[in-house]
C-alpha positions as CSV (number, residue, x, y, z in Angstrom):
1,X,-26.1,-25.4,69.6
2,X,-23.6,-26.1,66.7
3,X,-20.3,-23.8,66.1
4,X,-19.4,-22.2,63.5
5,X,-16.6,-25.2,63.1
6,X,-18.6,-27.8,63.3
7,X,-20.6,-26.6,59.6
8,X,-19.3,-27.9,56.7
9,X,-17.6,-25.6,54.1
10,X,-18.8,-26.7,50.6
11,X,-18.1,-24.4,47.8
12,X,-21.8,-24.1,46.1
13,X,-21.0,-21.8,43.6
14,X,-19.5,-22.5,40.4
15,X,-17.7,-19.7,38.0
16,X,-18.0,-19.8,34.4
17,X,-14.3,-20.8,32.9
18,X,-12.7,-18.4,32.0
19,X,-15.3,-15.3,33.5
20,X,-12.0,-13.6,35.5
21,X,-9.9,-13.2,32.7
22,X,-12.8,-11.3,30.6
23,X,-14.0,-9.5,33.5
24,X,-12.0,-6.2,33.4
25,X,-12.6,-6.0,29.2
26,X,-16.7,-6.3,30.1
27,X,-16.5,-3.8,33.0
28,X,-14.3,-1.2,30.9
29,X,-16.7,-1.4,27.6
30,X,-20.0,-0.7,30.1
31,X,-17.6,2.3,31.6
32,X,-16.6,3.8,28.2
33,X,-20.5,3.3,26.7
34,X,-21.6,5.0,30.1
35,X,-18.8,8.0,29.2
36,X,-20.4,8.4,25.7
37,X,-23.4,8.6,26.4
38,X,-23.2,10.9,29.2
39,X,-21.1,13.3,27.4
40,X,-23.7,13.4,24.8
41,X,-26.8,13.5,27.2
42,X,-25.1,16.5,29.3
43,X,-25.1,18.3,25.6
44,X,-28.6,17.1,24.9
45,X,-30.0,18.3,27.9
46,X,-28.1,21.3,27.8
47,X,-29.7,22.2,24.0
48,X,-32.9,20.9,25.5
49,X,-33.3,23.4,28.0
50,X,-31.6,26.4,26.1
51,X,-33.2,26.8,22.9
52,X,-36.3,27.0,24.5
53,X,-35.0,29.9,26.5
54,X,-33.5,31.1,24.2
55,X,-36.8,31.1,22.0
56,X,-39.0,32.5,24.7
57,X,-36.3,35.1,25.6
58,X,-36.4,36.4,21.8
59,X,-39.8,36.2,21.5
60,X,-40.5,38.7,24.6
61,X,-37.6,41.0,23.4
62,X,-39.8,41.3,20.0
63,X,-42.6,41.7,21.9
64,X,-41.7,44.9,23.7
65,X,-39.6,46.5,20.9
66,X,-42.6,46.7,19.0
67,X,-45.0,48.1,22.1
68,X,-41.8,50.9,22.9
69,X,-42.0,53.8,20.8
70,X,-38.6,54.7,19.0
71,X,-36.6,57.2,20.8
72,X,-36.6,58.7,23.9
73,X,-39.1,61.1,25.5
74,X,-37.1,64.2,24.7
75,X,-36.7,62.9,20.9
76,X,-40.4,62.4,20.8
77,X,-41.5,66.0,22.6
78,X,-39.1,67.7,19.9
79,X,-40.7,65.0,17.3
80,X,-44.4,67.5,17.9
81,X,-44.0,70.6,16.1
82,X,-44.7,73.9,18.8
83,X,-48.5,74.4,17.0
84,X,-49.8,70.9,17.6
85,X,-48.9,71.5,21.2
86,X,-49.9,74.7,22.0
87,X,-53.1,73.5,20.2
88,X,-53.3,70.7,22.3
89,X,-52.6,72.7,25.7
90,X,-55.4,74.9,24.2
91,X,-58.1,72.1,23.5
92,X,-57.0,70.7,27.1
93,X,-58.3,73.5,28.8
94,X,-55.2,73.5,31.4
95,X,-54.3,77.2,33.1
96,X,-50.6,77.9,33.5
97,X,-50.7,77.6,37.6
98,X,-52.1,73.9,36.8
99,X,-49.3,72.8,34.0
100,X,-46.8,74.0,36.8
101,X,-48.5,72.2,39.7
102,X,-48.1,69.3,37.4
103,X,-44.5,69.9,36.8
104,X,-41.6,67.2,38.3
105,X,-38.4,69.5,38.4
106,X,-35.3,68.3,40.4
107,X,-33.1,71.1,41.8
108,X,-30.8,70.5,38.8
109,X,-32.8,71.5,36.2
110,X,-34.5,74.5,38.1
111,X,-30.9,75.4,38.1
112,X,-30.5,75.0,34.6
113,X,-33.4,77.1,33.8
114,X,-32.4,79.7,36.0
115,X,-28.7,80.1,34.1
116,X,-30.3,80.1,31.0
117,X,-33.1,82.8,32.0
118,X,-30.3,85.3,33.9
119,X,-27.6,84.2,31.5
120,X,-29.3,84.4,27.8
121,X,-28.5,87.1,25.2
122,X,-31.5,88.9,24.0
123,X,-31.9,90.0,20.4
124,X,-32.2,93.5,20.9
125,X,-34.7,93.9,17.7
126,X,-36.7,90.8,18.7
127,X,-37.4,92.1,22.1
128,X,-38.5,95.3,20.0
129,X,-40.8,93.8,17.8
130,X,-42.2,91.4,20.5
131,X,-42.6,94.8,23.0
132,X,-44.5,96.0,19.6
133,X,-46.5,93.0,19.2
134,X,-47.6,93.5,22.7
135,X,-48.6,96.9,22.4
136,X,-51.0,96.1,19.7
137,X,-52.5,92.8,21.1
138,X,-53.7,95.7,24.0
């Protein structure tokens, strides 16, 4: 078996003249061409991926602000004048004891109905003429 001694060291490889001297100019161009061209690909990519978001994200926006009606649900109750919905509640066929079964109050606003019930002024005259109106309706 040979040793590691015994084989001959001959320098097989041969450098260009001149190759060491140009080697750190070479490797910092690729470096700064690599630099530039990330910087711009991070900003690509990032406009790449946002404006369609961005797009899709105003395009569902329009999409429901034209299904939701304007205003809230108490802007449009008060939007339909008294006769259209007593007209309505008349056409509907529903009895008092069924529009109350129906009817979601919280313990706030039974309260608040309650105050305004014990705690509102009556018109003295009004309650007249609607005590008249009664009378006559019998």
């Amino acid at each position: 078996m040979k040793k590691l001694e015994d084989i001959p060291k001959n320098n097989i490889f041969e450098v260009p003249e001149g190759y060491f001297d140009k080697l750190p100019g070479v490797i910092q161009s690729r470096v700064a061409a690599k630099e530039k061209q990330s910087t711009i690909g991070a900003y690509g990519l990032a406009l790449k991926v946002a404006l369609p978001l961005l797009a899709i994200g105003l395009a569902v926006f329009l999409i429901f602000r034209e299904n939701d009606p304007q205003g809230s649900p108490e802007d449009l109750l008060a939007s339909v004048s008294t006769e259209q919905l007593s007209d309505y509640l008349i056409d509907t066929d529903l009895s008092t004891d069924e529009l109350l079964d129906n009817l979601d109050l919280n313990e706030l606003d039974v309260n608040a109905l309650n105050e305004e019930i014990l705690y509102e002024e009556f018109d003295n005259d009004l309650l007249e003429e609607y005590v008249d109106g009664l009378e006559l309706e019998l």
